[in-house]
C-alpha positions as CSV (number, residue, x, y, z in Angstrom):
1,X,-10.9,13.8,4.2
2,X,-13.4,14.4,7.0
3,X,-16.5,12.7,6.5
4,X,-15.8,11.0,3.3
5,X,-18.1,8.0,2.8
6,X,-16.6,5.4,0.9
7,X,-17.6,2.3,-0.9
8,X,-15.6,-0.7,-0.6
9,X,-14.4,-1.5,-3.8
10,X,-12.7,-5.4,-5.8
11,X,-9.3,-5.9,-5.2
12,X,-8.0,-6.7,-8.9
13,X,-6.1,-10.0,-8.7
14,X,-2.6,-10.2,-11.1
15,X,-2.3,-10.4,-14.2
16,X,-4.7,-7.6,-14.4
17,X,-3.1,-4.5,-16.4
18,X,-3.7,-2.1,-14.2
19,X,-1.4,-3.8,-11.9
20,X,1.4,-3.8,-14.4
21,X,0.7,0.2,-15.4
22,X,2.7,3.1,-13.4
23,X,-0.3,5.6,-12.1
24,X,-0.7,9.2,-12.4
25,X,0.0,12.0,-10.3
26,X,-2.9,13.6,-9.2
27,X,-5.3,16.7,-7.9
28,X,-5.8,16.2,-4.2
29,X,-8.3,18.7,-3.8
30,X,-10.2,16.9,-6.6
31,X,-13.6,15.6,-5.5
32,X,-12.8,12.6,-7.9
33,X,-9.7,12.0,-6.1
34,X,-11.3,12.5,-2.2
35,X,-14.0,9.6,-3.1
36,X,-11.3,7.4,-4.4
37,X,-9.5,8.0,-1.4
38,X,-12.6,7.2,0.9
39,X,-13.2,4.0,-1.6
40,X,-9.6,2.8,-0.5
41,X,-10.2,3.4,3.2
42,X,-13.6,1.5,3.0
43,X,-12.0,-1.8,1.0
44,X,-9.3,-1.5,3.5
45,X,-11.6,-1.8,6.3
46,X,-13.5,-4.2,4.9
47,X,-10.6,-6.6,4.5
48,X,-9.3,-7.1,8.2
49,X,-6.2,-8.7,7.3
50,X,-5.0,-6.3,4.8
51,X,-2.9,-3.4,6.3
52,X,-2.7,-1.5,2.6
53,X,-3.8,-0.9,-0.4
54,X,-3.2,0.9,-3.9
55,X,-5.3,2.8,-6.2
56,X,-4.1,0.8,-9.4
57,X,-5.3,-2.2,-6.4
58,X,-8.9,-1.1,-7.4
59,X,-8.9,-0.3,-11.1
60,X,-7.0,3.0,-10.9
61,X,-4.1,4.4,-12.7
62,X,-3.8,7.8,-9.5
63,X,-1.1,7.8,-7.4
64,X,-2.7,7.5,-4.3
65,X,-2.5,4.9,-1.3
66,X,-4.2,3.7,2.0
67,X,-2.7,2.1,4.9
68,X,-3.5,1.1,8.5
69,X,-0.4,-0.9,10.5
70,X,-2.0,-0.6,13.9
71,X,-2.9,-4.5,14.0
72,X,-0.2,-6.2,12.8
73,X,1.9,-7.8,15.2
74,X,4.9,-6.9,13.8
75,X,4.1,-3.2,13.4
76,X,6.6,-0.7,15.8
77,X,5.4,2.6,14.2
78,X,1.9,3.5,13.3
79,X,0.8,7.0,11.2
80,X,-2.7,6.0,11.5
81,X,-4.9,4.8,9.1
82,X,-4.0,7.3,6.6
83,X,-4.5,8.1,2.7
84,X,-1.0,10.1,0.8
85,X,-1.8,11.1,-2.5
86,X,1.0,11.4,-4.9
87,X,3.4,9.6,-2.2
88,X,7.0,9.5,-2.8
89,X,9.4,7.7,-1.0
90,X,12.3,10.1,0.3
91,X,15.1,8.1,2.5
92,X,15.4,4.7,3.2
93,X,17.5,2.9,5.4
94,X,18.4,-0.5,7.3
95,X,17.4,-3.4,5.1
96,X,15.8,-6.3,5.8
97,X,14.2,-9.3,4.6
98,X,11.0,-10.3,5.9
99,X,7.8,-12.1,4.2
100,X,5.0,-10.3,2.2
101,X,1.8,-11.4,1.0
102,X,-0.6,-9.4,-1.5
103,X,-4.5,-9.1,-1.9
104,X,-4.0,-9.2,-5.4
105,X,-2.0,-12.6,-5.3
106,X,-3.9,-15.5,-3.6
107,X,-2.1,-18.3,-2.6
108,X,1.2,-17.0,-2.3
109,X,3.5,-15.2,0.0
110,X,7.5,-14.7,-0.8
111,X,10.8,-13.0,1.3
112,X,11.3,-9.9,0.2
113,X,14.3,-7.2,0.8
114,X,12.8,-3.6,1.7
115,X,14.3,-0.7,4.1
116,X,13.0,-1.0,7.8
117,X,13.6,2.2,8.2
118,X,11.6,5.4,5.5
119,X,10.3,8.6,5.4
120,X,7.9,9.3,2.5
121,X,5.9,13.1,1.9
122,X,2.8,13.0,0.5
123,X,-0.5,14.8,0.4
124,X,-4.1,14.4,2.4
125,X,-7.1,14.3,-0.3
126,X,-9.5,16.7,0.2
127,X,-7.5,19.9,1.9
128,X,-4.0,18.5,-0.2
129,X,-2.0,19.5,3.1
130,X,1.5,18.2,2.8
131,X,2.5,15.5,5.1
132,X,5.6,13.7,6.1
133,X,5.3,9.8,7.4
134,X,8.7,8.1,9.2
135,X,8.4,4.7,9.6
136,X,9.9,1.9,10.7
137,X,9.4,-2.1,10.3
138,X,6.3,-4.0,9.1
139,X,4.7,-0.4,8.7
140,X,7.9,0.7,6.5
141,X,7.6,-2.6,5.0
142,X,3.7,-1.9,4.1
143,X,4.1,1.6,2.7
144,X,7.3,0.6,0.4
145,X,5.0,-2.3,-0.7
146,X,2.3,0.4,-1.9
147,X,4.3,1.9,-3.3
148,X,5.9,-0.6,-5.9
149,X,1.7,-0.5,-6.8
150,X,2.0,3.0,-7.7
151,X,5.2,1.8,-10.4
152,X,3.3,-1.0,-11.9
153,X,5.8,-3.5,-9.4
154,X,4.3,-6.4,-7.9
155,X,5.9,-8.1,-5.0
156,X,7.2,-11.0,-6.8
157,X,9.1,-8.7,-8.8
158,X,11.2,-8.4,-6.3
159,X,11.7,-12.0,-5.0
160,X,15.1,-12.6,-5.8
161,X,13.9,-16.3,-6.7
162,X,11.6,-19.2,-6.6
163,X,13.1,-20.7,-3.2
164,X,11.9,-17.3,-1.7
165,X,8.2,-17.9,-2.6
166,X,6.1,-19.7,-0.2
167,X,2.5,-20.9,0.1
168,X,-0.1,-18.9,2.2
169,X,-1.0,-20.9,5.5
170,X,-3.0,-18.0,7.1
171,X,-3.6,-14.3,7.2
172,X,-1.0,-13.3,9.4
173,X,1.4,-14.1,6.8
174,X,1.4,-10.5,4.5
């Protein structure tokens, strides 16, 4: 995706359908799919408290994701900022609870249960070179949250009930 220009795009907020819809596999090599791609990097950077983001995030139904750990504090691993298309989650290991927020949910942040531990193959728009990301902590946390996107799963399906949800204080909380 050398080179890509993106333009940031709106971060749908819940209960928009999009977010409730499981995406589509799609072409990587497809020049519709590369400018998507460089649209997610470009909201992504726009945002600097957000460390990912989904297509469905942005009004589309493609199995494709963006992510960027490096900042967090509680990031261990980092792939980079990096785009998978048609990502799929292959092992997952050592669970944990920890809190999430989302940019499509204002207000609200809850403790949810993912693997600390994952290993998910993919594929780069533009060239659709395979690629295999381990992780490990918040950035495992991050990817499995992008994920769920990609299914039509918010987090809060996953909060196992309302004592786990909590009010935003500030943006170091997703």
């Amino acid at each position: 995706m050398t080179g890509a220009r993106g333009t940031p795009r709106q971060v749908l907020g819940a209960p928009h359908p999009a977010l409730s819809a499981r995406a589509e596999p799609v072409d990587p090599a497809a020049p519709e799919t590369v400018r998507a791609a460089a649209d997610l990097l470009a909201t992504l950077r726009g945002e600097p408290a957000m460390t990912g983001l989904a297509a469905p995030q942005i009004g589309l139904r493609w199995r494709l994701i963006a992510f960027n750990a490096w900042a967090h504090p509680r990031a261990r691993s980092w792939a980079g900022e990096l785009v998978l298309v048609n990502p799929r989650l292959t092992s997952a290991s050592h669970w944990d609870g920890g809190r999430e927020g989302c940019a499509s949910i204002a207000g609200l942040t809850a403790d949810v249960r993912r693997a600390t531990r994952i290993t998910v193959h993919g594929h780069l728009p533009g060239t659709g070179e395979p690629v295999v990301v381990e992780a490990d902590a918040f950035e495992a946390r991050c990817i499995q949250h992008q994920l769920d996107h990609l299914d039509g799963l918010l987090f809060l399906d996953r909060v196992p009930g309302a004592l786990s949800l909590h009010r935003r204080l500030h943006s170091c909380d997703a």
